[in-house]
N, C-alpha and C positions, 0 to 999 in steps of 0.2 A: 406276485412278488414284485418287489418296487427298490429301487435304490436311494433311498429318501434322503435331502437333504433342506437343508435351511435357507429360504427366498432371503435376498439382498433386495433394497431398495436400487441399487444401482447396477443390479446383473440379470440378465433378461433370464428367466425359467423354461425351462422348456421339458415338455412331455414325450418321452421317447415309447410305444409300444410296436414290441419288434420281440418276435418269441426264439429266432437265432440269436444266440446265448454269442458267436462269434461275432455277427455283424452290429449289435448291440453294443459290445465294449468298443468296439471301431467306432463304429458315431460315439459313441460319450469320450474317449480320449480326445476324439477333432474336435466334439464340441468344445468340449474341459478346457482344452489348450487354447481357445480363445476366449475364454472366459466365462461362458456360460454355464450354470446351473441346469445339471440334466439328472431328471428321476425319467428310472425306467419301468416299464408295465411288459409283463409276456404275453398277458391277454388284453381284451376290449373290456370286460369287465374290470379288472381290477382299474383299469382307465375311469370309468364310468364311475366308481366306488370312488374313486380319488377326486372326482371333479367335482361328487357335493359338498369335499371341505376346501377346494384351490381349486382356483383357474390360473394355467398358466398362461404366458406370453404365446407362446407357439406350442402347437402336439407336431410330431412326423409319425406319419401310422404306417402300417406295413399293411399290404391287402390282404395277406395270404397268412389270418391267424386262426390259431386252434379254437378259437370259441365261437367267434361269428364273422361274417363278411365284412371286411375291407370298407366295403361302400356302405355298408348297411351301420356300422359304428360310427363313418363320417355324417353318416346323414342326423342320428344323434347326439355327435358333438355338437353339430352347427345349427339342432334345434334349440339349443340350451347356453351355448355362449359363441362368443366372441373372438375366443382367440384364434391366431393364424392359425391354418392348416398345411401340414407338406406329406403329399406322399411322397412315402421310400419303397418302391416295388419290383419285384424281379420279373413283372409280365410288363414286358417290351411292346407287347402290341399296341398299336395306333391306340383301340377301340377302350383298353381301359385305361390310359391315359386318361382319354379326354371324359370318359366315363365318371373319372375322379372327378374333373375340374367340374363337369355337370353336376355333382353332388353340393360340389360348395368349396374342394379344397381350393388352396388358391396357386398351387406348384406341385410340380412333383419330379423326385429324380428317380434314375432306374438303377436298378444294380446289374454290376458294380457299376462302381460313383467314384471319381474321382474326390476326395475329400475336399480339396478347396472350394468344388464347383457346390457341394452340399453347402460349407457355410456362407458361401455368397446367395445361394439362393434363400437362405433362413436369413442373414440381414437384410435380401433384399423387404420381403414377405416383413418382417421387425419393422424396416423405415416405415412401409406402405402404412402399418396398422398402427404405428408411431401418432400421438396429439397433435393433427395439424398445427405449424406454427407455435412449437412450444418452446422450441429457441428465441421467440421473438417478445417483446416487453407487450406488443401489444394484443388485444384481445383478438382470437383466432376467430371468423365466422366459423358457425356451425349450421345455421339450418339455410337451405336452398331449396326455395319453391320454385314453382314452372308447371304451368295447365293445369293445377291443382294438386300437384304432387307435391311431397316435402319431403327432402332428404336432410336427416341427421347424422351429419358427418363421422360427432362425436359417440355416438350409442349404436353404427352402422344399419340402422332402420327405414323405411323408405312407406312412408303415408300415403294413400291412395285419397284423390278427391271424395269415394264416399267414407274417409274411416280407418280400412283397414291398415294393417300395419303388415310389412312385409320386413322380415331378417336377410341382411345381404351379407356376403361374404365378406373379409377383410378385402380382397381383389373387387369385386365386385364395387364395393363401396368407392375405393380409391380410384379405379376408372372412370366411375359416374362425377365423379368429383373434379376430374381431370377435364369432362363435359361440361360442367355448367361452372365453371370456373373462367372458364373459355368460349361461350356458345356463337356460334355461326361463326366457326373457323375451323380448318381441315388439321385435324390432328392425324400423323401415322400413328399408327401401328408399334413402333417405339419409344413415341411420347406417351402412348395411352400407358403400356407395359413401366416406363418408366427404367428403360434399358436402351444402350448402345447394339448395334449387331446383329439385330433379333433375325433370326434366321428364317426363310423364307418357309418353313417348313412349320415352324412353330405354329400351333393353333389355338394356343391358350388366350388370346385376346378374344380371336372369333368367340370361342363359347362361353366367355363372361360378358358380351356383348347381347352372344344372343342370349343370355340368360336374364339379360336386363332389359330388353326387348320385348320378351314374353311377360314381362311384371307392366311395362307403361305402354304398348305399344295396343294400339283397337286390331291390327293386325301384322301380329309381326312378318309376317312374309313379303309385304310391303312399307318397310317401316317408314314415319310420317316424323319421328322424332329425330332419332336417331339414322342419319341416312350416310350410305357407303359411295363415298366418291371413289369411284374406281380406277385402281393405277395411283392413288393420295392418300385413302385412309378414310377415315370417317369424320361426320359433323353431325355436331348436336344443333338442331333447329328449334328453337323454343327462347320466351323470353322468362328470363331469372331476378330474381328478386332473391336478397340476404336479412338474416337477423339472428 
């Protein structure tokens, strides 16, 4: 069952599956009331069925659905498109948190949620996966090489020296991009996130670091590219070239 409505050219969409029938119309009022465009799904399937005729801007998935796992739905959105990911889950623990951001989302809140902090987290996650530079007259880079890698800003893809093609997450992408945008200079931790405050607690950097670590790195446990200044933050060591 879906609550179907018509995309705008100027109103971000977003995918709501969430099989409490309460906490469902709570997010589509917050969202509604800021403008955005929300169909909802009870299950992952009906998600899945809807995604071969729309992709929207953003899904916010719920872990804990009647048809299949949480994790296991994200991991076939994010083999198949592009758009943001947020979970919304009532398991508080550390382990599936980060479990999420390891699959590929790119956030997630817990419930209960304070409503305003849900829609700042969906605009944040909106800017991130936003056309570089689309405010600007001039043409935005797109592809950034380095050791034989190539990242494609705009398709969020990442080419390996022999070939293959690697799909990154909206976060994923935006943080690498924050690196060779910048290379051999110490970014926090709040520059990468692209947030004020970030609380010392938060681990959502570390694991889209070290998920991108594991894709370029000969061994991530000592990484040679991407290196952690300790008590700074991190730096990207490589040289960049644009086109």
């Amino acid at each position: 069952m879906s609550s179907h409505c018509v995309p705008s050219p100027n109103r971000h969409l977003i995918y709501l599956v969430e099989d409490e029938e309460e906490v469902a119309r709570v997010v589509m009022r917050v969202l509604e009331d800021f403008e955005f465009l929300v169909e909802w799904f009870r299950d992952g399937s009906s998600l899945l069925s809807r995604l071969k005729t729309e992709q929207p801007d953003l899904c916010i998935l719920d872990l804990g659905l009647p048809d299949m796992d949480g994790v296991t739905l994200i991991k076939q959105v994010t083999a198949l498109h592009h758009c943001g990911l947020l979970v919304l889950t009532g398991r508080g623990h550390p382990y599936d948190r980060v479990m999420g951001l390891e699959m590929g989302s790119d956030d997630y809140v817990v419930k209960p949620f304070e409503p305003r902090e849900l829609v700042a987290r969906v605009r944040s996650i909106l800017r991130r996966s936003s056309p570089v530079g689309s405010t600007s007259h001039s043409k935005p880079r797109r592809y950034a090489s380095f050791l034989g890698w190539t990242l494609d800003c705009a398709a969020n893809t990442l080419t390996s020296p022999s070939g293959s093609e690697h799909l990154l997450s909206t976060a994923e992408t935006q943080v690498l991009r924050e690196f060779v945008e910048r290379p051999h200079q110490i970014l926090t931790r709040e520059q990468l996130m692209g947030q004020r405050d970030l609380s010392p607690m938060d681990r959502s950097i570390d694991v889209r670091i070290s998920r991108i670590r594991r894709k370029i790195e000969e061994d991530p446990q000592n990484a040679k590219i991407i290196k952690t200044v300790y008590g700074a933050g991190y730096m990207f060591v490589a040289h960049v070239t644009w086109s």
